[in-house]
C-alpha positions as semicolon CSV with decimal commas, in nm:
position;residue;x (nm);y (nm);z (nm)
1;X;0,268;2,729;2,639
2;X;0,231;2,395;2,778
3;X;0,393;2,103;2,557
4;X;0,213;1,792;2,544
5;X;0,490;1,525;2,650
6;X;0,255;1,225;2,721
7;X;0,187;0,936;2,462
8;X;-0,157;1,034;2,242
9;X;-0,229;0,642;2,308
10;X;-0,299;0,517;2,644
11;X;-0,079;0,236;2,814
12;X;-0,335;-0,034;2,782
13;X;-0,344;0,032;2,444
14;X;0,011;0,030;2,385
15;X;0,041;-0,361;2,591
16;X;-0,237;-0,441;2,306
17;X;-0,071;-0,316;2,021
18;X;0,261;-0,499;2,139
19;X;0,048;-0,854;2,228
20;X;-0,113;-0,826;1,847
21;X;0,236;-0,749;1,728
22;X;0,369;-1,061;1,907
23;X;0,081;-1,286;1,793
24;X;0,193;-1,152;1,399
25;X;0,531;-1,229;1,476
26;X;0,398;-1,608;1,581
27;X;0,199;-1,629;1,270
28;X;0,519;-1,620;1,045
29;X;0,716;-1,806;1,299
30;X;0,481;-2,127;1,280
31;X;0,488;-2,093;0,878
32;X;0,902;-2,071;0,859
33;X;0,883;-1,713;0,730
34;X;1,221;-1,521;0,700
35;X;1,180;-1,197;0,940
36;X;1,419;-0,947;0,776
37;X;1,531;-0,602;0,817
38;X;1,612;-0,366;0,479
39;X;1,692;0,012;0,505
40;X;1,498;0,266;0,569
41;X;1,637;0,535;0,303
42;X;1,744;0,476;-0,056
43;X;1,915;0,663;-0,349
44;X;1,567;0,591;-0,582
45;X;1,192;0,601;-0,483
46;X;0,898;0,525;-0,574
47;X;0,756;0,699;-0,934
48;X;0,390;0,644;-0,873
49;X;0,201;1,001;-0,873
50;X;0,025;0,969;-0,581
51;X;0,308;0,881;-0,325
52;X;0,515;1,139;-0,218
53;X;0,864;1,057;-0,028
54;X;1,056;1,275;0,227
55;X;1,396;1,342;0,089
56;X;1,722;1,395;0,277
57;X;2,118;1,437;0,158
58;X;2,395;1,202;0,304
59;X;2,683;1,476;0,365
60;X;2,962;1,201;0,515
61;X;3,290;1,167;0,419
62;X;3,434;0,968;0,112
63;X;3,223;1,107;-0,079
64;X;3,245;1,431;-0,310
65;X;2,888;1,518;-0,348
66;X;2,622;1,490;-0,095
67;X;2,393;1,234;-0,198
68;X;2,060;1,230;-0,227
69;X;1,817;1,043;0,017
70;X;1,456;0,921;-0,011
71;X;1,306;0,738;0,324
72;X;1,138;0,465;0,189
73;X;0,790;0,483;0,120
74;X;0,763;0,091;0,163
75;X;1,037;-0,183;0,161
76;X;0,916;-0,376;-0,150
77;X;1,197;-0,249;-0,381
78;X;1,462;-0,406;-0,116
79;X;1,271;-0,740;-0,020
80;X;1,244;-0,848;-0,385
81;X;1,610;-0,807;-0,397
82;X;1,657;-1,035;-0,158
83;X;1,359;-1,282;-0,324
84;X;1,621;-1,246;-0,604
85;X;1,914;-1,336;-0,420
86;X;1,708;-1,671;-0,271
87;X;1,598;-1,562;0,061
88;X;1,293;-1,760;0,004
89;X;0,997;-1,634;0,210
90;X;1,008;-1,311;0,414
91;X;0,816;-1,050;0,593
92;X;0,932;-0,734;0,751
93;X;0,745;-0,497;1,050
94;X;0,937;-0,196;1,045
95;X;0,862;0,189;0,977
96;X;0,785;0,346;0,634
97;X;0,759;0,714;0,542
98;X;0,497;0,890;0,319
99;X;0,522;1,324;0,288
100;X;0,087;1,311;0,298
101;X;-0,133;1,415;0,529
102;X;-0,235;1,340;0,887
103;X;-0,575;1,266;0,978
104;X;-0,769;0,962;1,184
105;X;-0,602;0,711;0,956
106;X;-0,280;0,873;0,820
107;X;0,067;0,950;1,027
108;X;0,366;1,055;0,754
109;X;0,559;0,774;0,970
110;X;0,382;0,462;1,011
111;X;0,433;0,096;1,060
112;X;0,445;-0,130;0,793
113;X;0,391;-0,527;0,756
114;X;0,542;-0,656;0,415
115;X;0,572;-1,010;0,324
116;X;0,596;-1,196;0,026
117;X;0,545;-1,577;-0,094
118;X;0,716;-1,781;-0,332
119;X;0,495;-1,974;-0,543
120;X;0,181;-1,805;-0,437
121;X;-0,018;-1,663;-0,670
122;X;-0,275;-1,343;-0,572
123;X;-0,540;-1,573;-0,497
124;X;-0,312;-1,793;-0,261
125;X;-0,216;-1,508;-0,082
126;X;-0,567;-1,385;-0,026
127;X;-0,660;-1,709;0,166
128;X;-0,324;-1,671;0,384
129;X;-0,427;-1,334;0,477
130;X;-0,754;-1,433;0,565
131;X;-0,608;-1,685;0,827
132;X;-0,403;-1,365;1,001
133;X;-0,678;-1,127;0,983
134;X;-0,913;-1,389;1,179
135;X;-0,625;-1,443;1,409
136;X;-0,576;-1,063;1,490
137;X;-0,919;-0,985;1,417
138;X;-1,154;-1,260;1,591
139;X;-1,394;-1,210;1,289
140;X;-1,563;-1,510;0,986
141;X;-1,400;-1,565;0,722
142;X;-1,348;-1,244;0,437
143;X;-1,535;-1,158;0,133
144;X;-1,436;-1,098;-0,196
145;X;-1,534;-0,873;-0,447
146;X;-1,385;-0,740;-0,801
147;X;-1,296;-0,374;-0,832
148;X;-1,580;-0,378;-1,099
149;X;-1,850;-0,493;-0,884
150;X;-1,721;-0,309;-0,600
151;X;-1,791;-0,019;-0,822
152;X;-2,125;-0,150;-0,987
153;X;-2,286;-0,234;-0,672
154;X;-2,235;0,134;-0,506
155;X;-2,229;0,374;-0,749
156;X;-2,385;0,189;-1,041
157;X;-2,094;0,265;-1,263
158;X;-1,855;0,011;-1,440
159;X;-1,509;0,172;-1,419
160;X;-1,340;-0,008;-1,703
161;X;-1,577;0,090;-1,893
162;X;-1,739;0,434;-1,822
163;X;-1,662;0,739;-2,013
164;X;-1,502;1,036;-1,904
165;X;-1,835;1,218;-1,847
166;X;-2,010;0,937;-1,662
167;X;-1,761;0,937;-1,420
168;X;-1,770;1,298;-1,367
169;X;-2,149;1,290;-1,336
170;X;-2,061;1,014;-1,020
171;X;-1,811;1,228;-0,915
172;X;-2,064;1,520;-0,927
173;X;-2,288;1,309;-0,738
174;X;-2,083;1,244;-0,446
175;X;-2,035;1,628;-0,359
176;X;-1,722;1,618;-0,590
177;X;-1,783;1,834;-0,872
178;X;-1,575;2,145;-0,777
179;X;-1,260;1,955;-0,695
180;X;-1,287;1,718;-1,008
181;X;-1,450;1,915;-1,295
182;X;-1,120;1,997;-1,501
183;X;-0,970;1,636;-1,380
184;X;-0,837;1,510;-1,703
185;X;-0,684;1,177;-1,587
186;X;-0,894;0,873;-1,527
187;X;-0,663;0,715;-1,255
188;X;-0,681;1,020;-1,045
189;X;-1,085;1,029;-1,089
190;X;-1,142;0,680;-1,037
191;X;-0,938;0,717;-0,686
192;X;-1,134;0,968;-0,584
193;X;-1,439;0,761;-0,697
194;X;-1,310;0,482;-0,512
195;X;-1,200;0,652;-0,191
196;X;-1,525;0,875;-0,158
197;X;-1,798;0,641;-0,270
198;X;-1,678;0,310;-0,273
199;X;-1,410;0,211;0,008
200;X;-1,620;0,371;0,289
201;X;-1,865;0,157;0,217
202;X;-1,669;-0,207;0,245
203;X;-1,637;-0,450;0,516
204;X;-1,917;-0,314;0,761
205;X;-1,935;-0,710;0,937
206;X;-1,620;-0,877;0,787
207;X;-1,319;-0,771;0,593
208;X;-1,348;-0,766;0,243
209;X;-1,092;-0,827;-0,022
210;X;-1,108;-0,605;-0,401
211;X;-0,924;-0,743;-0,664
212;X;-0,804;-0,729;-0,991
213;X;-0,739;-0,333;-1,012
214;X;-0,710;-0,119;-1,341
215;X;-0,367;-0,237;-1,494
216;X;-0,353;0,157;-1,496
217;X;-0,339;0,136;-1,106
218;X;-0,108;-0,179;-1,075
219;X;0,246;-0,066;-1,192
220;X;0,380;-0,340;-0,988
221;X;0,143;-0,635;-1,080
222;X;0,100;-0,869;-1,330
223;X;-0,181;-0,811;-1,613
224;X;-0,447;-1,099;-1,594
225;X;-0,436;-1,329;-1,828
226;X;-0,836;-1,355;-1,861
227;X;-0,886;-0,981;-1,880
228;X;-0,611;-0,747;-2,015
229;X;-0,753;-0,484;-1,878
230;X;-0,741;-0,564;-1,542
231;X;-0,407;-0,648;-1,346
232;X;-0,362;-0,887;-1,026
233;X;-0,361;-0,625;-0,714
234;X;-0,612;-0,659;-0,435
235;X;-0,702;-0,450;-0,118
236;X;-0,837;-0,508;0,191
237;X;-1,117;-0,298;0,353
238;X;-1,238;-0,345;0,698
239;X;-1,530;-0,057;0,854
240;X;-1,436;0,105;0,553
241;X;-1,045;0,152;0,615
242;X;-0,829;0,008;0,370
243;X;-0,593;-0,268;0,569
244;X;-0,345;-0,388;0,291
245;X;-0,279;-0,405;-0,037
246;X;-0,088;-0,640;-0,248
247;X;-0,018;-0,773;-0,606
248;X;0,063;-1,136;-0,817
249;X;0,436;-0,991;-0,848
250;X;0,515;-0,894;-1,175
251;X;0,872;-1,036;-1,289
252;X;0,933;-0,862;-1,612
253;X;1,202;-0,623;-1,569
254;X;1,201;-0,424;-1,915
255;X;0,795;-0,423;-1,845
256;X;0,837;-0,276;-1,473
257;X;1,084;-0,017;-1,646
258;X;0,857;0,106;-1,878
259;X;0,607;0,151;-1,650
260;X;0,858;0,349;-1,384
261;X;0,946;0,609;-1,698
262;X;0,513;0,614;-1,814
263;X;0,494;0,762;-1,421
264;X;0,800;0,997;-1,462
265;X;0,642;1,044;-1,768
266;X;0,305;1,163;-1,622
267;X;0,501;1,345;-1,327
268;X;0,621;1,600;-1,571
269;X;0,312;1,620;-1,765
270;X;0,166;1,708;-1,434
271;X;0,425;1,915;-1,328
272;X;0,603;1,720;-1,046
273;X;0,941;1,673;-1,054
274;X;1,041;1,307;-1,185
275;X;1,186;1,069;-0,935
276;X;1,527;0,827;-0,921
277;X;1,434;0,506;-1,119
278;X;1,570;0,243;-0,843
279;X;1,802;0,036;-1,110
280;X;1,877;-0,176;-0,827
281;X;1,528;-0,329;-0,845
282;X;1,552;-0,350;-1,227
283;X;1,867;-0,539;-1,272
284;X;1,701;-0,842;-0,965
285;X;1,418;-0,866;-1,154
286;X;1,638;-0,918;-1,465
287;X;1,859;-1,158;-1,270
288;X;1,566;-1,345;-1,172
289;X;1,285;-1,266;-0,944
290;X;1,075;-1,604;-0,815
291;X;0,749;-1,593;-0,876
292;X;0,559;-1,491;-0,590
293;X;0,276;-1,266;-0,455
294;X;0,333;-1,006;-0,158
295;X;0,125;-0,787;0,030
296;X;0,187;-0,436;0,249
297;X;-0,069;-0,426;0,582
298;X;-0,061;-0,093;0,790
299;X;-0,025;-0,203;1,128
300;X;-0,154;0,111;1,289
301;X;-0,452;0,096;1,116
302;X;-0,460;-0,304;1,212
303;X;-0,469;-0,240;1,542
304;X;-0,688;0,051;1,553
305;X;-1,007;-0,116;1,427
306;X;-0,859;-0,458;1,614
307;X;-0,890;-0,232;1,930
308;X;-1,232;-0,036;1,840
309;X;-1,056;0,248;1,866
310;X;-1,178;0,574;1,634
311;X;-0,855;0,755;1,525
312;X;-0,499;0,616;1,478
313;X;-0,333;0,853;1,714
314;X;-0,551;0,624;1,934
315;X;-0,244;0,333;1,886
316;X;0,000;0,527;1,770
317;X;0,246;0,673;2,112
318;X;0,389;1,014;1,939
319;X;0,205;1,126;1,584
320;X;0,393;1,346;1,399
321;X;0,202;1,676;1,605
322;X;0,401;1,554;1,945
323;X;0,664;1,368;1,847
């Protein structure tokens, strides 16, 4: 059997990917934004059900147990610690892990953008974003749409509203039926909803912003004060692949617990195994976070639809099949 040792991406592409990198790294340098570096594996990890982390044990010595590892599924958990401590303004490019599958937009190792703003609401940070993505992009100005109306206008279905049944009709609809007829939890069917009949569908000329998620679906944003049933997270679609997504922080640390043991909570009821509340996080928030907005932006995908190119192994030198 012959290996395949060369890069999946081509060398042009590569120079491209390393030029838009550059030009991101410019972006934050012209606004005085903090580049920072925070580790890549942690004693806790994220509770939400649909994330799953690769795990590890540190076996060095000092210490008389091996401890448990998670690589981090996204820096946030670190980078608000240092918001906490005063770092004022950050961002971070670095690699983030996620046990999922492969396919043209997923690699279990990916690279990450992450940067948060003091002082910025959800909003605030929407309009910055829109400055980098025409930057990277070259495109007009984004669009904005609700998570409602994102759902009202292409499947002709409120989701906030909907019964059970209506959304397993949609579901039905879409070619769905089979996988989602004894789906119990509306989270999990709206995602599917979402993912199979809505995203696909968003920023065919320009990308498009969708805010103000479930609060079901925003364990790390703040709940609107206009609409309690709708919390301040947004993503960002662009030829139907989902760019970034990002929340009004919430700064509430006995809230943010509660809703870290309501997904362990939900783990077990599903039958996963309930992960390591990171305590770390709970006790910053508690000691102060600022308030602030941040956002999470998957450069691979960035730079696939920047370069027109149809699969992320495309941009990506060694995907998990050759690395």
């Amino acid at each position: 059997m012959t290996l395949q040792w060369r890069p999946t991406a081509d060398i042009e592409s590569l120079k491209a990917r390393a030029n838009l990198i550059q030009l991101i790294r410019q972006f934050f340098a012209d606004r005085d934004i903090l580049e920072v570096e925070t580790p890549a594996m942690s004693q806790a990890t994220v509770t939400d059900i649909h994330i799953h982390s690769f795990k590890t044990k540190f076996m060095g010595s000092g210490f008389a147990h091996d401890v448990p590892l998670f690589m981090m599924t996204s820096p946030e958990f670190h980078m608000k610690r240092l918001l906490a401590a005063g770092s004022g303004a950050i961002y971070q490019i670095g690699k983030s892990f996620r046990n999922e599958e492969t396919g043209r937009y997923h690699n279990p190792e990916f690279t990450m953008l992450e940067w948060y703003r003091p002082d910025f609401n959800h909003y605030k940070l929407m309009d910055e974003i829109d400055i980098l993505l025409r930057t990277v992009l070259n495109v007009a100005s984004v669009d904005k749409v609700t998570y409602q109306n994102a759902f009202l206008s292409v499947l002709g279905v409120c989701p906030l509203e909907a019964p059970m049944r209506e959304l397993s009709v949609t579901a039905a609809r879409l070619g769905c039926s089979n996988v989602m007829k004894h789906e119990t939890d509306r989270d999990t069917l709206l995602q599917l909803l979402f993912n199979m009949g809505v995203g696909s569908k968003l920023g065919e000329t320009v990308p498009v912003f969708v805010y103000n998620f479930p609060v079901s679906q925003a364990a790390l944003a703040r709940v609107c004060s206009d609409d309690s049933r709708v919390a301040a997270r947004f993503e960002v679609y662009y030829h139907g692949v989902e760019l970034a997504n990002g929340f009004y922080e919430l700064d509430n640390a006995d809230e943010q617990l509660n809703r870290f043991a309501e997904d362990n909570h939900k783990r077990k009821m599903m039958g996963l195994k309930a992960q390591p509340i990171d305590h770390h996080l709970i006790e910053s928030l508690r000691a102060g976070l600022p308030d602030c907005a941040g956002v999470a932006l998957g450069i691979d995908r960035l730079v696939m639809v920047a370069l027109g190119k149809s699969h992320i192994n495309e941009v990506i030198a060694f995907p998990v099949g050759c690395a």
